[in-house]
C-alpha positions as CSV (number, residue, x, y, z in Angstrom):
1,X,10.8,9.0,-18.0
2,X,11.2,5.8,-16.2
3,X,8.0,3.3,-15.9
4,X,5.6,3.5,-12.7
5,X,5.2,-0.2,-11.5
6,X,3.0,1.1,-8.8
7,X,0.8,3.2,-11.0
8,X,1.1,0.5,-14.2
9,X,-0.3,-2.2,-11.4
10,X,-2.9,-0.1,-10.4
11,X,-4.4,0.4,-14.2
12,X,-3.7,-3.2,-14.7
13,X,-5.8,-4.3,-11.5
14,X,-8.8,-1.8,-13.0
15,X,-8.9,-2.5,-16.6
16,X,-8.7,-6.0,-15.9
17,X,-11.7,-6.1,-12.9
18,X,-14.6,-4.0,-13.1
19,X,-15.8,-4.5,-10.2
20,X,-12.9,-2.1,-8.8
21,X,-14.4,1.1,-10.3
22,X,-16.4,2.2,-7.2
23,X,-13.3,1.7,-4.9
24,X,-11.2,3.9,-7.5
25,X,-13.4,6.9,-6.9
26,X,-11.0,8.9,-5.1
27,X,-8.4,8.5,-7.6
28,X,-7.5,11.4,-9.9
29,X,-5.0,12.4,-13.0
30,X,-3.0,13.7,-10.1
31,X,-2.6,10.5,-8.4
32,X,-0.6,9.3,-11.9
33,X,2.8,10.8,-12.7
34,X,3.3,9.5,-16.0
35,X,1.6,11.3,-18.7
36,X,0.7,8.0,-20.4
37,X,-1.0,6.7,-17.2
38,X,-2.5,9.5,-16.9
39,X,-4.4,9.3,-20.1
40,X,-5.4,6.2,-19.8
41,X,-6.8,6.6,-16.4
42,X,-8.9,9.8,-17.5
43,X,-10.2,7.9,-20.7
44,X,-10.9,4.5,-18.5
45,X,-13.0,7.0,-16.2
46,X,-15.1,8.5,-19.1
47,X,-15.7,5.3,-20.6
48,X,-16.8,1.7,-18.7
49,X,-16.9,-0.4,-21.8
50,X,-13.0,-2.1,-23.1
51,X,-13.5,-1.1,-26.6
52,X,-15.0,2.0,-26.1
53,X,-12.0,3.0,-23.8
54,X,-9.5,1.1,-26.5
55,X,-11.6,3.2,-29.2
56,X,-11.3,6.4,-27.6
57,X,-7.1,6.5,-27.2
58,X,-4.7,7.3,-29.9
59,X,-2.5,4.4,-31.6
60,X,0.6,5.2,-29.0
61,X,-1.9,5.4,-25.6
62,X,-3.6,2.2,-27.0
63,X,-0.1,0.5,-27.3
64,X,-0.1,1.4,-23.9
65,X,-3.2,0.4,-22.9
66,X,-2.2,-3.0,-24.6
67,X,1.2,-3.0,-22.4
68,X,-1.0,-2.4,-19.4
69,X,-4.1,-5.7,-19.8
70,X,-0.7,-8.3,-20.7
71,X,0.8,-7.7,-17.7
72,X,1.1,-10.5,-15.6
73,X,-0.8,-10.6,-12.0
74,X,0.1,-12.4,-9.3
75,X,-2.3,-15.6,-9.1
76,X,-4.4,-14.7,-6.0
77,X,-7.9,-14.9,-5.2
78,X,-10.2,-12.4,-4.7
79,X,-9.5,-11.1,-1.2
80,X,-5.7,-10.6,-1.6
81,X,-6.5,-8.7,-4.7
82,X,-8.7,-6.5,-3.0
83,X,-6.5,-5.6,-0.6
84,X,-3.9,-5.2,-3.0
85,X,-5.6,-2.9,-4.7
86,X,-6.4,-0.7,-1.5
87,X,-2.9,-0.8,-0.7
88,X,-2.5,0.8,-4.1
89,X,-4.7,3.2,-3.5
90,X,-3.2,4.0,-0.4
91,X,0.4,4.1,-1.4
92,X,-0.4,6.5,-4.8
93,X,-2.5,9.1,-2.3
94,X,0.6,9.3,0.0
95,X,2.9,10.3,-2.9
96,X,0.7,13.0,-4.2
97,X,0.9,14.1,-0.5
98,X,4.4,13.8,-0.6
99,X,4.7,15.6,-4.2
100,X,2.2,18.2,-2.7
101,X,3.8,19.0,0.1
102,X,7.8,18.9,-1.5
103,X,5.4,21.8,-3.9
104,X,4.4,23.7,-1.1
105,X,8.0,23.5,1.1
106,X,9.8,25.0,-2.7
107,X,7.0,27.7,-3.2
108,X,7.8,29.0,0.7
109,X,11.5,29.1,0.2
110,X,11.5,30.9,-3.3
């Protein structure tokens, strides 16, 4: 499977600042495609602390994790990040709309 810049961004915007968490609240596992995004979203929901997170994920999802905290973000202050991030938000709901609905339109016609 190919990366997920959109999703990978995401993660990287809410490992990197905490103070994202409350805004993620809507997000689910559905929301990531990637089975390694995935599990790094569901374990950075169960656990708030870096190294409890890091701690909790297998060698591979901690590589991962690893892959995710060194990428680079664009230098931009606080505001444009937020927005960013909602943006994010925004654009990851709309695919699992899409997905759900491409679900629904092949489950009709079988």
């Amino acid at each position: 499977a190919e990366r997920q810049p959109l999703e990978e961004y995401t993660l990287a915007l809410l490992m990197r600042y905490p103070d994202f968490r409350p805004a993620a609240s809507p997000l689910n596992e559905e929301h990531f495609q990637w089975p390694e995004n995935r599990a790094v979203f569901t374990a950075w929901r169960d656990w708030s602390i870096m190294e409890e997170l890091r701690s909790s994920l297998d060698e591979e999802l901690q590589d991962h994790l690893n892959h995710l905290l060194s990428q680079e973000l664009p230098p931009i202050d606080a505001r444009k990040r937020s927005d960013d991030f909602a943006q994010c938000l925004r654009r990851l709901e709309e695919r699992r709309l899409r997905e759900l609905q491409r679900q629904l339109a092949d489950s009709f016609f079988l």
